[in-house]
Every structure is written in structure tokens, then in C-alpha cells.
C-alpha positions, 0 to 999 in steps of 0.5 A: 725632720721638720716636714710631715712624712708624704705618701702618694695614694695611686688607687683607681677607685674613688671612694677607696682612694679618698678614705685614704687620704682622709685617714692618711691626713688625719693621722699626720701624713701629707697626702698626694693622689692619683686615679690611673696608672700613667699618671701615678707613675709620673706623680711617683719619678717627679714627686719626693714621698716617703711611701706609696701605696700602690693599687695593682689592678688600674687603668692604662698601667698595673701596678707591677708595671709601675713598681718595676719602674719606680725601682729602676729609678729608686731602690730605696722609695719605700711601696705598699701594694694595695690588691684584691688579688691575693694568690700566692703566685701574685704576692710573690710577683710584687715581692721580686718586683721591689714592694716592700709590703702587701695588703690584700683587699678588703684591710681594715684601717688599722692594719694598714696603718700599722704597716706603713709604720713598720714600712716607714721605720726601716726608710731613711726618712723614718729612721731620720724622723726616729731622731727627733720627736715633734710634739705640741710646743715641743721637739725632741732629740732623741739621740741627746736626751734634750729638747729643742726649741721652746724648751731647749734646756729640758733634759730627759733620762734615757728610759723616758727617752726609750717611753717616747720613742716607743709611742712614737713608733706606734701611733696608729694605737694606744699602748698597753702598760704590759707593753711598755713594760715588755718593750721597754723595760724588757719584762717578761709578760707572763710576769706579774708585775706592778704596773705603777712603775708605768703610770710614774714615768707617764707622770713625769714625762707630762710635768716636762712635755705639757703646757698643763700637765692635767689636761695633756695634748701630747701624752694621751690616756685612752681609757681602759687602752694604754698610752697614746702619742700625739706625734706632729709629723 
């Protein structure tokens, strides 16, 4: 997938709806908007985003009026609901209605960063995007083990592969080597093990990846955090 990943923002309050976008595009995505519910609709049927992040309470049309709409036109358009409403009989409402997720109000940033990634991992253009990993200078076909483009006769292993794909899963936060050692080499974390084997592989994953291994642009080090992917959607 050579195009940032589109999600549309339908939020009738303008300082939310706006530190949104800013978040949103920071993070990579492309970001389309929308400030009431007739009009959100419409951007929704006529518009092709990967998700949409649908307020409920807004004006001329709430937003379970807009996710059962949305649903009569596309089973498959990926919908996190955004509410300050958060009895359970709400929840459930949104839920039967089609949303593939529910983030009560007040969230932190973090929080709803990770549930989108996980929304947009089980979607088609996620699971598309999964294929191929787009970096700086470089893509990545994950199903193969080769790069394409630039450097299009670079190989990789499949553990490298596994380190990539993880990262490139969770963007929105650093990764801790006791992670990567449960995620991917699949240890088990009360064990005490030898967190070297991470640093090696990070290593030799810089020396093929980046223009200058010593100062990386795609494979980050956030001190005291873990590893991060720079990932251009």
C-alpha cells in the first residue's frame, strides 16, 4: 500500500476535533473532517477512508443514526465511536449497531492511538498494509523477506521480518526488549534472560535498513523505552 491510511474525524467540537487531526497526521494518517452529523454522513458514503472516528452526541444527526447508515452501505468500513456517554446499555447500542470499537470520553492520546491500531490491523487495508512495510528510502515485502525499490536486492531472515512487523504494528509506542523477546521469540517473561540477543538483531537490521546506521531515521532507540518504527503510511 503505497497511500497513507485515511480516517475521517466527525466531531462536533472544534478543539477536540482539531487535536485530533494534529495527532492523526502527526502519526502518519491522512485526515478528512467533519463538525455535524448530515455532513459527516455524507463525507462517509462518498469518501474512501480506512476508519472513522465517530462522535455520537452531534448536531442534526447522532451518531448511531450515522453507524447504522454507514453499515447499510459497507459491513466492512472499520468505526470507533468517540462518547462521553458510557453507561453499559449505550456501549451495547453502538456495539449491535456495527462500531467496531468504543472510546469513552475523556481518553488519553495513547489509548486511542493503540485502538485504532489494533481496529485497523483486522481491516483489509490493514491487513494489506501488514505486506508491505514503508520506510525512509525503503520498502519492505514482508511476505517474501526482500526489499523493494532502492533496495530491491536486500534480503532478510524471517526473525528480522517477525522485529519489523511487530514494530510496525505498534507505532503509537516504543517497544520494550522483554516484548519483543515475548512477542516474537515467544519467551516467557518471568524468564530471566539476556537481553542482548535484541540489541544484535536491532544491530543488523540498522546496517540493511538505514542510509547511516549510526544516526537511523527509521529504527529509533527511545532511551530507557524500547524500540521504535518509523513507519511512512
Amino acid at each position: 500500500m503505497n497511500r497513507p491510511l485515511r480516517i475521517l474525524v466527525i466531531e462536533d467540537e472544534l478543539a477536540i476535533r482539531q487535536g485530533l487531526i494534529d495527532v492523526l497526521v502527526f502519526h502518519g494518517y491522512e485526515t478528512d473532517s467533519a463538525a455535524s452529523g448530515p455532513t459527516g454522513l455524507q463525507k462517509a458514503l462518498t469518501g474512501k477512508f480506512d476508519l472513522i472516528l465517530l462522535d455520537i452526541m452531534l448536531p442534526g444527526m447522532d451518531g448511531y443514526e450515522i453507524c447504522n447508515r454507514i453499515r447499510a452501505e459497507d459491513r466492512q468500513q472499520p468505526i470507533i465511536m468517540l462518547t462521553a456517554r458510557t453507561s453499559e446499555e449505550d456501549i451495547i447500542q453502538g456495539l449491535k449497531l456495527g462500531a467496531d470499537d468504543y472510546v469513552a470520553k475523556p481518553f488519553s492520546i495513547q489509548q486511542l492511538l493503540l485502538r485504532i491500531e489494533a481496529v485497523l490491523r483486522r481491516s483489509p487495508a490493514g491487513q494489506e498494509m501488514a505486506r508491505t512495510i514503508h520506510l525512509d528510502g525503503i520498502s519492505i515485502d514482508t511476505e517474501n523477506l526482500v526489499a523493494t525499490g532502492d533496495q530491491a536486492n536486500l534480503t532478510f531472515t524471517r526473525r528480522e521480518i517477525d522485529i519489523l512487523s511487530y514494530l510496525a504494528t505498534n507505532t503509537s509506542r516504543p517497544i520494550p526488549r522483554h516484548e519483543l523477546l515475548e512477542k516474537v521469540w515467544g519467551y516467557d517473561r518471568h524468564l530471566e534472560l539476556e537481553t542482548r540477543t535484541v540489541d544484535i538483531h536491532i544491530a543488523k537490521l540498522r546496517r540493511k535498513i538505514e542510509a547511516n546506521p549510526k544516526e537511523p531515521t527509521n529504527l529509533l532507540t527511545v532511551r530507557g523505552a524500547g524500540y521504535k518504527l518509523v513507519v511512512r503510511r
